[in-house]
C-alpha atoms as one frame of an Amber mdcrd trajectory, in Angstrom:
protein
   0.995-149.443 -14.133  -1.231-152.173 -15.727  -3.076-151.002 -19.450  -6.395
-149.764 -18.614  -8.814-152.258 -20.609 -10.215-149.839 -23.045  -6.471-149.273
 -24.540  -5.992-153.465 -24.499  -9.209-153.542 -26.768  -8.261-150.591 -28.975
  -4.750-152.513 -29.551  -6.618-155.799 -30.538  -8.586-154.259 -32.630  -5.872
-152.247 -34.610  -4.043-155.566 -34.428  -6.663-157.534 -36.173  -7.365-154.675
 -39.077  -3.724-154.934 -40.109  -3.696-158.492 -40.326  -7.229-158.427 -42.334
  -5.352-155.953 -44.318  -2.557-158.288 -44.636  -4.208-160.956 -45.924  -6.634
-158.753 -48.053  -2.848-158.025 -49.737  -2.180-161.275 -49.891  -5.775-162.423
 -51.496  -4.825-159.619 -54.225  -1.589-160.931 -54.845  -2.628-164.217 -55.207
  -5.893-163.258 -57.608  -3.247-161.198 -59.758  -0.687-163.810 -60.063  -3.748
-166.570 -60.847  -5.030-163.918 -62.996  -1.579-163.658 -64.920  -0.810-167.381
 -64.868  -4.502-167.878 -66.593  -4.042-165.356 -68.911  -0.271-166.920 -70.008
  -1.768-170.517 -70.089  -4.793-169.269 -72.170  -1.790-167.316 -75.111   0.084
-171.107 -74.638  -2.907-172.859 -75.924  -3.337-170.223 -78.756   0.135-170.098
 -79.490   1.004-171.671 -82.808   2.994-174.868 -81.578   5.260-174.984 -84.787
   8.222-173.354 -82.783   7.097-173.741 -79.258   9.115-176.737 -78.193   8.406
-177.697 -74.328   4.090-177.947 -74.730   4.080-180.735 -72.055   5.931-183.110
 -68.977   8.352-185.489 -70.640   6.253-188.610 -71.387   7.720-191.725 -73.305
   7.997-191.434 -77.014   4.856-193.526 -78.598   4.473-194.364 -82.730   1.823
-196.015 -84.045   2.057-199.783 -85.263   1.927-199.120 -88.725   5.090-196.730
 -89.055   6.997-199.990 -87.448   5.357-201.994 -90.850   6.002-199.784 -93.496
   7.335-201.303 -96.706   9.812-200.011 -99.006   8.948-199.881-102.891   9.912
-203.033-104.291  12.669-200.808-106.694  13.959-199.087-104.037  15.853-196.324
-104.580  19.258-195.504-103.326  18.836-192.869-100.444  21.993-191.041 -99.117
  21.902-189.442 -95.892  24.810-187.844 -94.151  24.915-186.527 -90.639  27.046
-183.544 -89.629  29.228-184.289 -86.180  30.866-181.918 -83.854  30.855-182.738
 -80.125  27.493-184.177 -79.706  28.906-187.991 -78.674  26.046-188.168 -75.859
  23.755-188.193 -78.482  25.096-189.224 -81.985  24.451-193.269 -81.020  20.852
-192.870 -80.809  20.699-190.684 -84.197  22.954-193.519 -86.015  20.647-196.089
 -84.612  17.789-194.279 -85.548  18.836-194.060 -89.476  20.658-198.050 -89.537
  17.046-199.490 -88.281  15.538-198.371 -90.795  16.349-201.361 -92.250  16.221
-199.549 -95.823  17.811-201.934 -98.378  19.708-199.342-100.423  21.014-197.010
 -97.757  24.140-195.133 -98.071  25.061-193.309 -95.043  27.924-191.210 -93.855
  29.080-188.901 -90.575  30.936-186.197 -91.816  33.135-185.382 -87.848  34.364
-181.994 -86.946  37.069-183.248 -84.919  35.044-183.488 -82.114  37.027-184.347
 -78.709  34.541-186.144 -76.964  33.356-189.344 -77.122  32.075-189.584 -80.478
  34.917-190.593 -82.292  34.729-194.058 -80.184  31.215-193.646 -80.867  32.171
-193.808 -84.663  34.171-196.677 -84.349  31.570-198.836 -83.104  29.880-198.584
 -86.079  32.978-199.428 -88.380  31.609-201.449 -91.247  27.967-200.449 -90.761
  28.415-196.531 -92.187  31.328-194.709 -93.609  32.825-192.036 -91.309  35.388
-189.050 -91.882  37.212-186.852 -88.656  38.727-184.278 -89.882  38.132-179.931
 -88.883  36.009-178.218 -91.085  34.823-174.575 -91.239  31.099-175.705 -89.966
  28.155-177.431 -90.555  27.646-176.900 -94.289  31.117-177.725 -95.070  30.942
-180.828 -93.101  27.603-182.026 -95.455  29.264-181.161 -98.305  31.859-183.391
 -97.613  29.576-185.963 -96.391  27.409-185.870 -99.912  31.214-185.860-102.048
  31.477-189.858-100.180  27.938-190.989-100.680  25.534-190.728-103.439  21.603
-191.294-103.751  18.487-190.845-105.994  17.111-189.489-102.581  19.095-186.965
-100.661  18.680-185.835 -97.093  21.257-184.700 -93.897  19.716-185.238 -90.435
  21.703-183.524 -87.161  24.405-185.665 -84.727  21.247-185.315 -82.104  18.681
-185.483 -84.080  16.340-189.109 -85.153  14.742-190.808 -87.751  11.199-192.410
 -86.529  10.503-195.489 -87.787  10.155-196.305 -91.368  10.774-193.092 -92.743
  13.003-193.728 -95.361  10.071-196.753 -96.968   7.473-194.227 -96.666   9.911
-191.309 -98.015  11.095-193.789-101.032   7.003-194.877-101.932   6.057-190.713
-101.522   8.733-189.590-103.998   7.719-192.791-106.403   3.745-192.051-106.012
   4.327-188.468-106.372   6.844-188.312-109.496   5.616-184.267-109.897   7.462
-183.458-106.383  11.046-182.622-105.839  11.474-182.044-102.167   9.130-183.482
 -99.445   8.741-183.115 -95.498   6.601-183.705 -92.595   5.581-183.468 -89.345
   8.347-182.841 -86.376   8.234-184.681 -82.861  10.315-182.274 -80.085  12.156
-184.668 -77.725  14.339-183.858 -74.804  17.527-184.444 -73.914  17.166-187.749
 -72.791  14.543-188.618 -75.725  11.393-188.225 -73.541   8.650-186.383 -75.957
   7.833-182.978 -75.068   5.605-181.587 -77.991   4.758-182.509 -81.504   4.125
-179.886 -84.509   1.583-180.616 -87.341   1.875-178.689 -90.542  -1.069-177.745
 -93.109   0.421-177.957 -96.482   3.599-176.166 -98.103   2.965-172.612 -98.573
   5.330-171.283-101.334   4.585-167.576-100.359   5.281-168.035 -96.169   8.282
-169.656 -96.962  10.041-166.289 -97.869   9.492-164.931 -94.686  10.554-167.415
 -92.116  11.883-171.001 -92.703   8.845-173.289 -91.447  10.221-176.621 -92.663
  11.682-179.163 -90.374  15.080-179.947 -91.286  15.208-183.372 -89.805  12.059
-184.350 -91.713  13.241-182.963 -95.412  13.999-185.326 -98.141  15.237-184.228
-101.933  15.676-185.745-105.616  19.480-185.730-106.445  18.029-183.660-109.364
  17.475-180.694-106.978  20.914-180.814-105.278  22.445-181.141-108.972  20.893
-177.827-109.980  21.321-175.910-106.890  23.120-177.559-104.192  25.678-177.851
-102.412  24.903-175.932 -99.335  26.315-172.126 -99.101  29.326-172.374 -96.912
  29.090-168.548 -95.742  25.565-169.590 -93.768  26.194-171.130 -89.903  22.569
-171.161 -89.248  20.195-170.502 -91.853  21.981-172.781 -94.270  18.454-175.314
 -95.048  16.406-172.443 -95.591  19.169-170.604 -97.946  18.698-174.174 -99.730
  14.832-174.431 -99.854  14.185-170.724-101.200  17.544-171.615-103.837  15.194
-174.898-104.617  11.793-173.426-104.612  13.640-169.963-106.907  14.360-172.763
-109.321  10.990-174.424-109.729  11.258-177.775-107.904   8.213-178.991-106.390
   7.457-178.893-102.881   4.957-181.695-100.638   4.561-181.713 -97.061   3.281
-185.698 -96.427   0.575-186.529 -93.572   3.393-187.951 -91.297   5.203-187.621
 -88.608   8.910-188.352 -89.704  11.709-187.421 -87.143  12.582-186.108 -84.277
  14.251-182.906 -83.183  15.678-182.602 -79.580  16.204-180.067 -77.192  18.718
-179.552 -75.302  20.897-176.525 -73.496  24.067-176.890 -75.905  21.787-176.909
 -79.386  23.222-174.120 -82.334  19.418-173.597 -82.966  19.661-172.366 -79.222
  23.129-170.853 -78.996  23.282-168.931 -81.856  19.760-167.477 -82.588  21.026
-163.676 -82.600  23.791-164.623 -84.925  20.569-166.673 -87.309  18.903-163.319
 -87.022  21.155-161.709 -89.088  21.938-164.964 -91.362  17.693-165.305 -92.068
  17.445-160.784 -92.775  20.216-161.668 -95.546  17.964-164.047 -96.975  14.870
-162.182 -96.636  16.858-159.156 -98.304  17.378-161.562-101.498  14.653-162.765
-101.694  11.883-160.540-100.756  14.042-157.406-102.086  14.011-155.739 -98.642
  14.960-156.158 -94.767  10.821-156.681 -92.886  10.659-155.340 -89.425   9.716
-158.511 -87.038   6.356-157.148 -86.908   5.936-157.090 -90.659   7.192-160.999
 -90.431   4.961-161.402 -87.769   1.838-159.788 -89.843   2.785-162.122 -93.150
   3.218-165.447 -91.502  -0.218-164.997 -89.973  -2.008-166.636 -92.241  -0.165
-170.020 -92.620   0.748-169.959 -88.515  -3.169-169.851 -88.167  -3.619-173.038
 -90.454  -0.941-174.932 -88.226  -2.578-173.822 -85.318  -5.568-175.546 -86.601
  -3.796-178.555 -87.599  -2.270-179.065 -84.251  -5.566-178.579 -82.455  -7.592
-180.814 -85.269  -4.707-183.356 -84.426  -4.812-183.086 -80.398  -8.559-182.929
 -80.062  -8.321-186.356 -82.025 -10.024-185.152 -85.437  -7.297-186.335 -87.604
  -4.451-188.686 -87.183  -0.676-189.412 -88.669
């Protein structure tokens, strides 16, 4: 029997309301999820960039010309740097290269090795006669740059990571800071993030040192922070019981004692990311590590919402920095 005509019509029609009602769905979906993705791109911008590494595409590392000319003081000081080495081979060339082209006339520089068993003990032996170098197991990454300060010695101390960098002319500008500014004991700067293969991926820009925020998180880039022997004489070495928090256990022990801090209008090195990082790995473990030292030093353990409330202040005056320095309004 054939469908009477009126039935045909009636199915159409139910046919075409569920597929309005289909893509009505579909148009709500879509609204929702531009709606979300507006909403998350909108708390990215107004996110304080200071720990938010990935802020754009990979994009070729650019410096300006005058980092490439600075000059070092015409007494220039001894500066010692030691780098801390445990299975990072991929990347420990570039971070040697990056500290030896500095071209720094009184550099002293030594990898302290973990007994790493990849390449970067052949690594290490490319550079024979250009560095010293030690391979031998230690207990971790303090250890190891305690050993690496016992070879070498400088008026100007710093350690800077196996996959880490230097930019250029850091250790010139670092040597004329600490001789223009003879009041400051320990100086940093501004961070570049890089990835794995050393494409730039984000940039932090710091407002001045803020003695009071630095008790309740650890804001200073590691790879950027220089110190007079002076300061590691009184309160160094580095406190062998800390795996992660080790250079903020050594900036509150410096800034306890009195020295000086300076953050300098420049960007001096960069930090990469990368899946097999300990700043990545281990951040529960840190947890624990940075409540110790907020216990000592701030006489109790802060909720992360009570962190969260006291950093305000100083996260908002990066946040301006960063967006003074994107937008063009000031430059490093």
């Amino acid at each position: 029997m054939s469908e009477r005509p009126e039935n045909s019509v009636t199915t159409r029609i139910q046919a075409m309301e569920r597929r309005i009602r289909e893509l009505e769905n579909r148009v709500v979906g879509l609204s929702r999820a531009f709606s979300q993705a507006r909403h998350q791109s909108r708390r990215i911008r107004l996110r304080p960039p200071l720990w938010t590494f990935e802020q754009y595409l990979p994009r070729k590392l650019e410096i300006e010309k005058n980092y490439l000319d600075q000059k070092a003081p015409s007494s220039a000081p001894p500066v010692a740097i030691v780098t801390p080495s445990y299975n990072h081979g991929r990347y420990l060339k570039a971070t040697i290269d990056s500290v030896l082209e500095q071209k720094y006339p009184c550099l002293r520089y030594h990898v302290q090795d973990g007994g790493s068993d990849d390449e970067t003990k052949k690594v290490l032996q490319s550079f024979d006669g250009q560095l010293t170098w030690h391979y031998e197991p230690d207990s971790g990454q303090a250890q190891a740059i305690n050993r690496g300060f016992a070879a070498v010695a400088g008026d100007i101390m710093a350690y800077i990571n196996s996959d880490d960098m230097l930019l250029p002319g850091t250790l010139a500008y670092v040597a004329q800071a600490f001789e223009q500014f003879r009041d400051v004991d320990l100086i940093y700067g501004h961070r570049i993030f890089v990835d794995r293969d050393g494409l730039e991926i984000g940039r932090a820009v710091l407002p001045r040192h803020d003695p009071k925020a630095i008790y309740w998180a650890d804001y200073v880039p590691q790879e950027t922070l220089f110190w007079r022997r002076k300061v590691w004489e009184s309160v160094g070495p580095f406190d062998e019981m800390f795996h992660y928090a080790l250079d903020w256990d050594f900036i509150l022990r410096a800034q306890a004692a009195g020295f000086k801090f300076a953050r300098l209008p420049r960007f001096l090195a960069c930090f990469r990311v990368h899946e097999s990082q300990k700043t990545s790995l281990n951040y529960e473990f840190g947890r624990e590590e940075m409540q110790r030292l907020r216990l000592r030093h701030l006489g109790f353990m802060p909720a992360q919402t009570q962190v969260n409330k006291a950093m305000v202040p100083y996260l908002a005056r990066q946040l301006a920095f960063h967006w003074m320095y994107r937008l063009g309004l000031v430059q490093y």
